[in-house]
Backbone bond lengths (Angstrom), bond angles and torsions (degrees), N, CA, C in turn:
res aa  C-N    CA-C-N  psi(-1)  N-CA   C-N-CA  omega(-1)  CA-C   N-CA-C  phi
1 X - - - 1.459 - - 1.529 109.69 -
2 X 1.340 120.47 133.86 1.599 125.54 171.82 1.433 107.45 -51.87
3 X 0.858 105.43 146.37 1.746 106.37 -176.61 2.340 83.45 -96.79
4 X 1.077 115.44 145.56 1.328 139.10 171.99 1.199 104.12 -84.90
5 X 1.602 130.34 138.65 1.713 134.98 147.62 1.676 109.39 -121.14
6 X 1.550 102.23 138.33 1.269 105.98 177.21 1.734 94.02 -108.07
7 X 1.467 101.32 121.84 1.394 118.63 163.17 1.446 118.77 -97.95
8 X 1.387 108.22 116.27 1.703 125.30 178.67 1.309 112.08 -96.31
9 X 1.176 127.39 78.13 1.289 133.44 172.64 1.067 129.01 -130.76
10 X 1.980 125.37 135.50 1.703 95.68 -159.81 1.893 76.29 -118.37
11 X 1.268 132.05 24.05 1.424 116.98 144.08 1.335 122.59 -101.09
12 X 1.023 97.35 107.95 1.705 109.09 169.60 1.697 134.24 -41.02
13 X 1.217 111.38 -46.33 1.406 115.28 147.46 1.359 123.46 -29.11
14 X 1.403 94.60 -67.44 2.263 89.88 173.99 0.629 104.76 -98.91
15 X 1.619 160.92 -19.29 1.780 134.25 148.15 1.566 106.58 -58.18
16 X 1.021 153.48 -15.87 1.678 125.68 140.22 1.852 112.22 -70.10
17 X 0.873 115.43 -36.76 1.601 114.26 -172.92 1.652 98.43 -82.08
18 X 1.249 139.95 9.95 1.258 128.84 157.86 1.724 105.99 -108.79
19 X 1.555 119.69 -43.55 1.040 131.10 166.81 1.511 115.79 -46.92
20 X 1.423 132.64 -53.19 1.215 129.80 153.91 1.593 124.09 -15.97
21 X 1.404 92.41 -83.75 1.762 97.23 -179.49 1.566 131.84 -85.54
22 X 1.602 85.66 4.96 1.372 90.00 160.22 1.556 131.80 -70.80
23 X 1.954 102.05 -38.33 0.946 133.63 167.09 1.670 124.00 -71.64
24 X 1.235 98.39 5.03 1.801 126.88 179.77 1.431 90.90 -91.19
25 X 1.393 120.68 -50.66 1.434 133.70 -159.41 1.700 104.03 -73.58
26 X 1.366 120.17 -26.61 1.283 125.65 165.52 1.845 90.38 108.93
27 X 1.144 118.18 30.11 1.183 107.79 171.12 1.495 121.19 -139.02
28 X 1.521 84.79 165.86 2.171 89.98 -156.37 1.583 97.41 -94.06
29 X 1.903 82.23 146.24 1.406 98.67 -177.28 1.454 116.47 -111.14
30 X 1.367 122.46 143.36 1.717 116.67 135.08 1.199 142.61 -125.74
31 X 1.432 128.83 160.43 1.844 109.51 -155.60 1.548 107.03 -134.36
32 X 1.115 119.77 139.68 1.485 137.77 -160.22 1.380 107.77 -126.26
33 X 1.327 128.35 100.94 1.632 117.23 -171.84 1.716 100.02 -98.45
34 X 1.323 130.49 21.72 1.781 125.01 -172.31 1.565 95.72 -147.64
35 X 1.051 111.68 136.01 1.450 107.35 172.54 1.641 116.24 -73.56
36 X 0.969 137.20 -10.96 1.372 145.00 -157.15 2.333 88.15 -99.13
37 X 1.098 113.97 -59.40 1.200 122.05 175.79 2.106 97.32 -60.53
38 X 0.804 117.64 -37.66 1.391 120.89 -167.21 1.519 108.46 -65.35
39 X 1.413 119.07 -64.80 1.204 144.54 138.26 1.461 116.57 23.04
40 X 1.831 95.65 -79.12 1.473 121.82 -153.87 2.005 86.29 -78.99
41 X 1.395 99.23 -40.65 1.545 99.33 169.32 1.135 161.55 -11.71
42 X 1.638 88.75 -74.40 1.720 131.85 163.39 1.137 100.42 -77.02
43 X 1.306 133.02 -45.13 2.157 110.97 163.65 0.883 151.28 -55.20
44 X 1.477 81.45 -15.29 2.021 95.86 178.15 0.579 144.66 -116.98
45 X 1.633 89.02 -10.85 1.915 107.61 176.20 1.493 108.66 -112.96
46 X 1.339 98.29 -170.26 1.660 87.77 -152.71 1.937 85.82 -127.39
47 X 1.305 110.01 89.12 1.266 111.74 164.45 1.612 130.50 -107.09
48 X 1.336 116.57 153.16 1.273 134.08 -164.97 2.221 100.88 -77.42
49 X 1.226 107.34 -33.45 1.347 120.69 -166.07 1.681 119.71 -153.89
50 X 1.110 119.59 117.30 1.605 117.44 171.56 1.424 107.86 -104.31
51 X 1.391 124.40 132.61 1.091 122.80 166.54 1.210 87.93 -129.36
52 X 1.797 82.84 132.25 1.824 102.95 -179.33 1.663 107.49 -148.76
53 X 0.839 93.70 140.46 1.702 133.03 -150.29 2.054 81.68 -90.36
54 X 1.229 129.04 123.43 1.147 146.60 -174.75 2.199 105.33 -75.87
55 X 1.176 98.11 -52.01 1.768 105.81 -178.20 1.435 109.41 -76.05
56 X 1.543 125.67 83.89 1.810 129.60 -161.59 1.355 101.57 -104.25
57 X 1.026 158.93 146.13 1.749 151.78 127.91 1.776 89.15 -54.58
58 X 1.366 82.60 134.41 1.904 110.90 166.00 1.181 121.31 87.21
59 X 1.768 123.14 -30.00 1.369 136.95 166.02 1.483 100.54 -159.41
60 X 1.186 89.66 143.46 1.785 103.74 -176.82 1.521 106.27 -83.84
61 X 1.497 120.00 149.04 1.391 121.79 -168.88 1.755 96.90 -78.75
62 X 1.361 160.44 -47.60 1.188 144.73 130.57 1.551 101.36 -4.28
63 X 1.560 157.06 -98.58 1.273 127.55 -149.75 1.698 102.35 -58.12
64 X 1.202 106.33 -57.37 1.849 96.41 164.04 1.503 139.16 5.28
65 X 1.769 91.18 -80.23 1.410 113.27 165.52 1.579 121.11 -35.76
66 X 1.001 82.75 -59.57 1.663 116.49 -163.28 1.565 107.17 -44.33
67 X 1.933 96.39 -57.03 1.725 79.13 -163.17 1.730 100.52 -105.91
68 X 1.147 108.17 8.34 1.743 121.08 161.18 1.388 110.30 -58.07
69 X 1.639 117.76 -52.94 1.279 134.07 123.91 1.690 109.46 26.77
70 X 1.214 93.94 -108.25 1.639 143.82 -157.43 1.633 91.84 -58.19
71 X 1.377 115.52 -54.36 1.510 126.53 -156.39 1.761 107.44 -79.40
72 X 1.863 106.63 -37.29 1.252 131.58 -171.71 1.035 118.06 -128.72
73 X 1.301 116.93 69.45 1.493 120.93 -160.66 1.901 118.34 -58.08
74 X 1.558 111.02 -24.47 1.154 138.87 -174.88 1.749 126.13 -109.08
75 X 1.656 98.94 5.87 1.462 113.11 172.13 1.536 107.11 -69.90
76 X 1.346 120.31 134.20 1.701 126.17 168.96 1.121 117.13 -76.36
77 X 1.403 130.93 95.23 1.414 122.71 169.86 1.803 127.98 -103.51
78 X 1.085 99.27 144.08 1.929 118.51 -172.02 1.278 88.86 -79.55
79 X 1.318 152.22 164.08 1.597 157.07 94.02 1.285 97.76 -61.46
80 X 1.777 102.19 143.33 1.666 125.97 143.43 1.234 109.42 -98.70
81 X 1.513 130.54 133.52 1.331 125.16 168.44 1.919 112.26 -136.19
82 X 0.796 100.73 131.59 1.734 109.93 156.09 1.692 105.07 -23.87
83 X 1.289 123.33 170.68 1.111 141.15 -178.77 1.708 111.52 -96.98
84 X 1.677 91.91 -28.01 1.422 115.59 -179.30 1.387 129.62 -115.59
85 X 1.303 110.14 19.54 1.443 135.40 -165.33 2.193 105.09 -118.01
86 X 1.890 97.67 43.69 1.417 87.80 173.67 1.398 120.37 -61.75
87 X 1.171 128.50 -44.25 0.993 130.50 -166.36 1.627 113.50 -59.66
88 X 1.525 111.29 -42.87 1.433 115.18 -151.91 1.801 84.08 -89.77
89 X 1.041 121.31 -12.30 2.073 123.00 177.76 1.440 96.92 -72.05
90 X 1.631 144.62 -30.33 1.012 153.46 -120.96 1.796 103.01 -124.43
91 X 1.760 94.67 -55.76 1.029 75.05 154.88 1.577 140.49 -142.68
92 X 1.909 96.07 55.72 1.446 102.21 144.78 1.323 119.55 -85.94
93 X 1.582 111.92 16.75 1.507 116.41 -162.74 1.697 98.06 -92.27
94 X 1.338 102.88 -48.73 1.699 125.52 -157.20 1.911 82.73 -83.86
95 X 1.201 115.59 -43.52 1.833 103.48 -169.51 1.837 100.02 -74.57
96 X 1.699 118.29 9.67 1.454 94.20 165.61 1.742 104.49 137.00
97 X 1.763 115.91 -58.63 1.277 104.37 177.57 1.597 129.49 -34.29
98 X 1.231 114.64 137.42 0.994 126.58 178.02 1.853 127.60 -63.75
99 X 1.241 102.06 -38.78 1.510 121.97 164.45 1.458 116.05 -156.82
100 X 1.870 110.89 -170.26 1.471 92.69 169.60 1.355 81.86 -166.89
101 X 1.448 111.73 -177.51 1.381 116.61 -166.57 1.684 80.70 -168.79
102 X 1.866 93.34 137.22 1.346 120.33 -175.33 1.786 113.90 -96.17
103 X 1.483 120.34 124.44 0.961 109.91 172.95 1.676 123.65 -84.96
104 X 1.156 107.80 136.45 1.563 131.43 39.47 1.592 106.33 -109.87
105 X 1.246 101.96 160.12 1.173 107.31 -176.64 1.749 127.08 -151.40
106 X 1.160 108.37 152.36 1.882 109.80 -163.13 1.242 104.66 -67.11
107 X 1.841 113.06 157.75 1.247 89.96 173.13 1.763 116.09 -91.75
108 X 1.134 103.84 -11.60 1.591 107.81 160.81 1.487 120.82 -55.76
109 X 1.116 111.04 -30.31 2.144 108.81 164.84 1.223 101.63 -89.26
110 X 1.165 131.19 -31.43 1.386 114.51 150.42 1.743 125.62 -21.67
111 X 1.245 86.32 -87.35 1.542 96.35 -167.77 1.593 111.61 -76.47
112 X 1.542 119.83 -6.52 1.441 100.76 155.03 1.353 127.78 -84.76
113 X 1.288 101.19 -14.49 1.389 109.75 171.49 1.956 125.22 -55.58
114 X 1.211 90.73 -54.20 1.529 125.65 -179.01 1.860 97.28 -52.18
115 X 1.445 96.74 -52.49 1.972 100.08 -167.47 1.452 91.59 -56.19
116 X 1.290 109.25 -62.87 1.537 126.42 -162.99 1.652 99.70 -24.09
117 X 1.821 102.79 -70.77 1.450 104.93 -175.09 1.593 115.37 -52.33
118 X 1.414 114.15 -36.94 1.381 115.88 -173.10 1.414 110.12 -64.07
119 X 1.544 140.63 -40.00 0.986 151.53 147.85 1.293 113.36 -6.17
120 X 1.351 108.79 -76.37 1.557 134.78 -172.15 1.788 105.33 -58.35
121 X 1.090 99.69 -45.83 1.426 109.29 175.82 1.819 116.68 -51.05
122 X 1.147 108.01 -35.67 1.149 120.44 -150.01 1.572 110.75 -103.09
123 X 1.008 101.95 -36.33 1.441 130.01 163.28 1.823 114.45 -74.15
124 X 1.401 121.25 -32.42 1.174 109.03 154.85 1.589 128.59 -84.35
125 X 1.313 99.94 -12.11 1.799 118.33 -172.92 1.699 88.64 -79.30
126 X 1.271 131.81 -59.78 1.429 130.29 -175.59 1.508 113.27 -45.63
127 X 1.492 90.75 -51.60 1.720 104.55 -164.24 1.616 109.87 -62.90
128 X 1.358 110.76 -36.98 1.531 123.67 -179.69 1.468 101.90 -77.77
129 X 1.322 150.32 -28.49 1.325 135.45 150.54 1.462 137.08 -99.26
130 X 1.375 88.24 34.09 1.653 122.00 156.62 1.326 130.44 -61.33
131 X 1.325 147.75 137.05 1.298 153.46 163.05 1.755 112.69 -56.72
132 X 1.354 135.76 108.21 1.059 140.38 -178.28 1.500 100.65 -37.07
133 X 1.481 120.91 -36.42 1.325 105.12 -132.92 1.937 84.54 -91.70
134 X 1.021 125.57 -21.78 1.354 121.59 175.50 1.741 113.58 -75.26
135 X 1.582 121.50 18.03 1.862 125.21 -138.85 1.766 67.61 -91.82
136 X 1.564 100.67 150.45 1.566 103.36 171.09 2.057 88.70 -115.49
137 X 1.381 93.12 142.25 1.409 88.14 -168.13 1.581 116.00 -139.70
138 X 1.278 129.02 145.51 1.544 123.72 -163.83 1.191 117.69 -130.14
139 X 1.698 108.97 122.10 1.912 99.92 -178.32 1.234 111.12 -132.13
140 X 1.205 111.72 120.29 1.702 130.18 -176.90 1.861 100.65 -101.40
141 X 1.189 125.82 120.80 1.234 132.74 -173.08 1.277 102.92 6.08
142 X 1.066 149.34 177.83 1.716 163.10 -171.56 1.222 113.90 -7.47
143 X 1.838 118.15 -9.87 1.418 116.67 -170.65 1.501 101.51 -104.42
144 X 1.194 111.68 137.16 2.133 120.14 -173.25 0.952 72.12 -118.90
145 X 1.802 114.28 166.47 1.298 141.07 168.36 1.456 111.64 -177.92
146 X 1.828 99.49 93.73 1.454 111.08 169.74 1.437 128.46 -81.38
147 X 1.556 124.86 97.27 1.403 136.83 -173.59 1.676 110.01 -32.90
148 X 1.641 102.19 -59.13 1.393 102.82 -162.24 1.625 97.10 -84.96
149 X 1.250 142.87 -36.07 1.011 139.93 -171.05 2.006 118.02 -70.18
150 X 1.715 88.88 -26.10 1.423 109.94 171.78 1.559 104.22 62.46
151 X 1.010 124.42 71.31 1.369 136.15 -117.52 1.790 113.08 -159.14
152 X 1.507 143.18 99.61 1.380 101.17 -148.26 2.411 69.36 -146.63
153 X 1.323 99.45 121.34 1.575 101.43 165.98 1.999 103.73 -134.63
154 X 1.472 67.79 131.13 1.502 98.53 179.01 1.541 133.55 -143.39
155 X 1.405 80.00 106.35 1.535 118.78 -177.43 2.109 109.09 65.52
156 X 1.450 80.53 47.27 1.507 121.65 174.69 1.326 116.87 64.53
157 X 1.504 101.69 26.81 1.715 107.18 152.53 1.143 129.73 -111.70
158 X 1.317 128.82 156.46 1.641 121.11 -163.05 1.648 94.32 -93.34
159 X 1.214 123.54 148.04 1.787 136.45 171.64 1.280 103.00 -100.82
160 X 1.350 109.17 126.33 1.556 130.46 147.90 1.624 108.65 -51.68
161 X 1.422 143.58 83.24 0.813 120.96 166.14 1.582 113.60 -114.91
162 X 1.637 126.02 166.92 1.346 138.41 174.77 1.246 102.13 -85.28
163 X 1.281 98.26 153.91 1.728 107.06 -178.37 1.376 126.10 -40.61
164 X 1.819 100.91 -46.71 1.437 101.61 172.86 0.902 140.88 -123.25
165 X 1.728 96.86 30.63 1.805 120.76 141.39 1.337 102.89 -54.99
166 X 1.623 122.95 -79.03 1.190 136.63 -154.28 1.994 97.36 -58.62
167 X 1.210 108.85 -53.00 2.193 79.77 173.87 1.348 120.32 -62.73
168 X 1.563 129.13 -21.86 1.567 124.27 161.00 1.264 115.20 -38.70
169 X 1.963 104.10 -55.65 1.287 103.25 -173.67 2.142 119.37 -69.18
170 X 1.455 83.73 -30.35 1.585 101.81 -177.64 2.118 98.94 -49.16
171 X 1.060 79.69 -45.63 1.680 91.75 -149.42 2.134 92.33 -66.75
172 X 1.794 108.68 -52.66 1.277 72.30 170.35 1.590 123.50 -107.56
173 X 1.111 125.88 48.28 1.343 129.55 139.93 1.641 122.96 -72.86
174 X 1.515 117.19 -38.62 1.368 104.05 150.02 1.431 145.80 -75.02
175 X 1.523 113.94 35.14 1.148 155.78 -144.46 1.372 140.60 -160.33
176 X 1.289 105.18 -0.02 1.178 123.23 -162.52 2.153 121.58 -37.37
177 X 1.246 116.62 107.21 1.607 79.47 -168.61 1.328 100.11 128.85
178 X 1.699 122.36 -64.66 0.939 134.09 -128.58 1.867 99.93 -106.28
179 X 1.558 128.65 139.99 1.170 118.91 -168.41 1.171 101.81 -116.21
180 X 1.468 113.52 141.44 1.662 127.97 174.86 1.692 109.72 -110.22
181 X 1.184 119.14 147.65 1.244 137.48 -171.97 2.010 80.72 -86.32
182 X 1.609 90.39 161.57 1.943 99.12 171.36 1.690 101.80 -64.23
183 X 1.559 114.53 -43.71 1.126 114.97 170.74 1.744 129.57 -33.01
184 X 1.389 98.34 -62.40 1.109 113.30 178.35 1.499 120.87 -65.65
185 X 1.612 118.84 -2.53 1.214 103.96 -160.15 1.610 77.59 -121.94
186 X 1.247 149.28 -36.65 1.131 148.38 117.62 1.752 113.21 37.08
187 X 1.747 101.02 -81.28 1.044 117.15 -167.69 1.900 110.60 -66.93
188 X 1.454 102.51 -39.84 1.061 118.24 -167.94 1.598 128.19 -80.77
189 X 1.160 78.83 -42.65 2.019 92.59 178.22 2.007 96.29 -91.90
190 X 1.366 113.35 -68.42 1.798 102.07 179.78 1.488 107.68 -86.72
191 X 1.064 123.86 20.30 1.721 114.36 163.89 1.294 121.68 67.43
192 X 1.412 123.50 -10.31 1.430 115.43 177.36 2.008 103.70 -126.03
193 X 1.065 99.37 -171.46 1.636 118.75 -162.05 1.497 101.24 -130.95
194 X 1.166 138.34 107.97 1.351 145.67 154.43 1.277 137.87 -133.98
195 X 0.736 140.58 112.03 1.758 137.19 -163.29 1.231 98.49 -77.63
196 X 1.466 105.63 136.42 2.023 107.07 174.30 1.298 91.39 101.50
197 X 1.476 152.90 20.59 1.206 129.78 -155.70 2.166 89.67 -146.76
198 X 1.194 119.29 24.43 1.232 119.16 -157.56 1.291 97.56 -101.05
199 X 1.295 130.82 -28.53 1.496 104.58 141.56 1.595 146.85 -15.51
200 X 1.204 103.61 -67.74 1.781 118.23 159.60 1.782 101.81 -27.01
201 X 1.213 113.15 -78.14 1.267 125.35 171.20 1.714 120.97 -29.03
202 X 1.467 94.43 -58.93 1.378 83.62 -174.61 1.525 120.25 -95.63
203 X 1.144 116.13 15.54 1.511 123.83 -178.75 1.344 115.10 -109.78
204 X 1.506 114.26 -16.64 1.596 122.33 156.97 1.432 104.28 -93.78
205 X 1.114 162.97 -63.66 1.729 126.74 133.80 1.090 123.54 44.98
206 X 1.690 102.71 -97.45 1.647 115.13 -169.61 1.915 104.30 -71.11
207 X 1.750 109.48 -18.67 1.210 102.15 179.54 1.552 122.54 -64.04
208 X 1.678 111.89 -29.60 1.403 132.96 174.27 1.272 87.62 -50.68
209 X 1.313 117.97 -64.80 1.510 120.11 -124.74 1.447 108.51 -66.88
210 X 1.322 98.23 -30.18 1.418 122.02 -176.56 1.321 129.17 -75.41
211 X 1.006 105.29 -21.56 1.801 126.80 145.03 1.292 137.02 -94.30
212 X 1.551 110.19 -17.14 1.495 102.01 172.68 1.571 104.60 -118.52
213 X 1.397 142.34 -3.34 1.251 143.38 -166.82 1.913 104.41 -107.69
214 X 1.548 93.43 129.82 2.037 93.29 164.56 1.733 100.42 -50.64
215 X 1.297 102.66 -66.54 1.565 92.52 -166.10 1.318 96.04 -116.79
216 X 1.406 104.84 124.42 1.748 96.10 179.81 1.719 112.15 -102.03
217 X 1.094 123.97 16.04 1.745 130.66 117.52 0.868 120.85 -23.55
218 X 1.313 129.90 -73.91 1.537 138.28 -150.94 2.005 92.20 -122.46
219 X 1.393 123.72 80.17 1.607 122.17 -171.72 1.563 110.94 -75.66
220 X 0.952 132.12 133.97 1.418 143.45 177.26 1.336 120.80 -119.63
221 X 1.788 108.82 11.15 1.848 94.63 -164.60 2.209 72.67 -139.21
222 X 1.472 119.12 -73.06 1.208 117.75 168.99 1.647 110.52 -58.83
223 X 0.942 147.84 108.03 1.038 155.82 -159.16 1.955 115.92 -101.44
224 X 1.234 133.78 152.00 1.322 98.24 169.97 1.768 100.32 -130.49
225 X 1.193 138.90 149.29 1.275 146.07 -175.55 1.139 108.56 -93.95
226 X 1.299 123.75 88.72 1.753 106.57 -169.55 1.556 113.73 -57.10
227 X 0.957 103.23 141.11 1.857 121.80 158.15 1.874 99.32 85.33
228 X 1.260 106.58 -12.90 1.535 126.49 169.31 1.455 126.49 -80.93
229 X 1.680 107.04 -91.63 1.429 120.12 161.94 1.222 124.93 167.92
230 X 1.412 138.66 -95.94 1.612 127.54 -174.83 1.180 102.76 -156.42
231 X 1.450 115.03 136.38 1.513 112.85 168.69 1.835 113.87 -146.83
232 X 1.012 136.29 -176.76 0.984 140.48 -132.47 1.419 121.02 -135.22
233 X 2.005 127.44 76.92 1.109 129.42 -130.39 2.084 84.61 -123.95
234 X 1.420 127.45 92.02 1.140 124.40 -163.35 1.665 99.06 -128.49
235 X 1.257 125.23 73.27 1.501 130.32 -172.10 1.077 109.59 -75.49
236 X 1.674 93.16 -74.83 1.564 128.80 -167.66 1.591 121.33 -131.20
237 X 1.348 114.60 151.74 0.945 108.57 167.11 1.709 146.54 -55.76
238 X 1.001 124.45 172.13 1.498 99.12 178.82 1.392 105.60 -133.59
C-alpha cells in the first residue's frame, strides 16, 4: 500500500516543490493551504505523515499540532518553520511534533527526513499487529517496556507516549547507564545527522520528563550529563 502525506502548506511554491518529490518517492499526496480545512483533514483521513507548515490563515499549525496531538496520539508529524521562528519550532516541539525542518530547505533533507518518519511508522504499524507472544520486552526496576505491544508502565502506570517518545525511551532502556550526546541520539532514534537540529532532541527530553519524572525540574530517571548528554537512571520509584 502507498503510504499517503498530508501537506499543510498555504505557499504554493513549496507545497508543489515538496509534493513533487515526494511523488518522486512513489508516494501519495494531499494538500491543505488553511489550517481550519487542514484540521478537519488530518482527522479523517488516515495518513502515514503530516507535514505542516506552522504560519496557516484561519488556524495556526501549533493549535493544529496540538489537538492532532490529543486526538492521534501516534500520528507522525514534520514541522515547517521560518529560519527565524525559534521560539514557535520549540514549541511545536514540546506541543507534540515529531521533528521539523527550517526553510529553506534541500531536497535531500527533505526526503531523508520523510523516510525517517516513514520508518517509524512502519515499524510501529508492524509491531502493533504483532503476536504478543513474539513482544521483545524490557524491565529496569518499576519501568516495563513492551516493544511489540508499544507499551510503556511505570511504576504501575501505563504512559501516554508518541511514537517517538517511546523509541527515545526504547533506545535508552537498551542502554541503561549509558550516555548519548543529542548527536548521538539524533542519529539513532531519528536516523539522520544535522547540526542546528538539537532542538528535536531536547524537546522530546523534557517530553519524557514530563511524564515519567515527580519534578521534571529537578530529573532523576532521564538524567542529563552536563557538557556530555543524557542517559537513563530508572531503578526505583520516586
Amino acid at each position: 500500500m502507498t503510504d499517503s502525506i498530508l501537506i499543510v502548506e498555504d505557499d504554493l511554491d513549496i507545497a508543489d516543490l515538496i509534493r513533487v518529490n515526494l511523488q518522486d518517492m512513489l508516494l501519495s499526496t494531499d494538500h491543505c493551504v488553511d489550517g481550519k480545512s487542514a484540521l478537519k483533514t488530518a482527522l479523517e483521513g488516515n495518513y502515514s505523515l503530516i507535514i505542516l507548515d506552522l504560519t496557516l490563515p484561519e488556524m495556526s499549525g501549533l493549535d493544529i499540532c496540538r489537538i492532532v496531538r490529543e486526538k492521534k496520539p501516534q500520528q507522525a508529524i514534520l514541522m515547517l518553520t521560518s529560519k527565524s521562528s525559534e521560539a514557535d519550532r520549540v514549541v511545536g516541539l514540546e506541543l507534540g511534533a515529531d521533528d521539523y525542518m527550517t526553510k529553506p530547505f534541500s531536497i535531500r533533507e527533505l526526503q531523508a527526513r520523510v523516510k525517517s518518519q516513514l520508518r517509524r511508522f512502519h515499524l510501529f504499524d508492524k509491531q502493533s499487529n504483532s503476536s504478543n507472544e513474539s513482544s521483545t520486552k524490557i524491565t529496569l526496576g518499576k519501568l516495563e517496556i513492551d516493544e511489540a505491544a508499544r507499551k510503556v508502565i511505570w511504576c504501575d502506570k501505563s504512559l501516554a507516549l508518541t511514537s517517538t517518545e517511546f523509541d527515545l525511551l526504547w533506545h535508552f532502556a537498551n542502554h541503561p547507564g549509558q550516555v548519548f550526546s543529542r548527536s548521538q541520539l539524533l542519529d539513532s532514534v531519528w536516523g539522520y545527522q544535522h547540526s542546528g537540529y538539537e532542538h528535536t532532541v531536547n524537546s522530546h527530553i523534557n517530553r519524557l520528563r514530563n511524564k515519567l519524572e515527580v519534578d521534571a525540574a529537578d530529573p532523576q530517571i532521564v538524567q542529563t550529563v552536563w557538557g556530555v548528554g543524557y542517559k537513563l537512571e530508572a531503578e526505583e520509584c520516586q
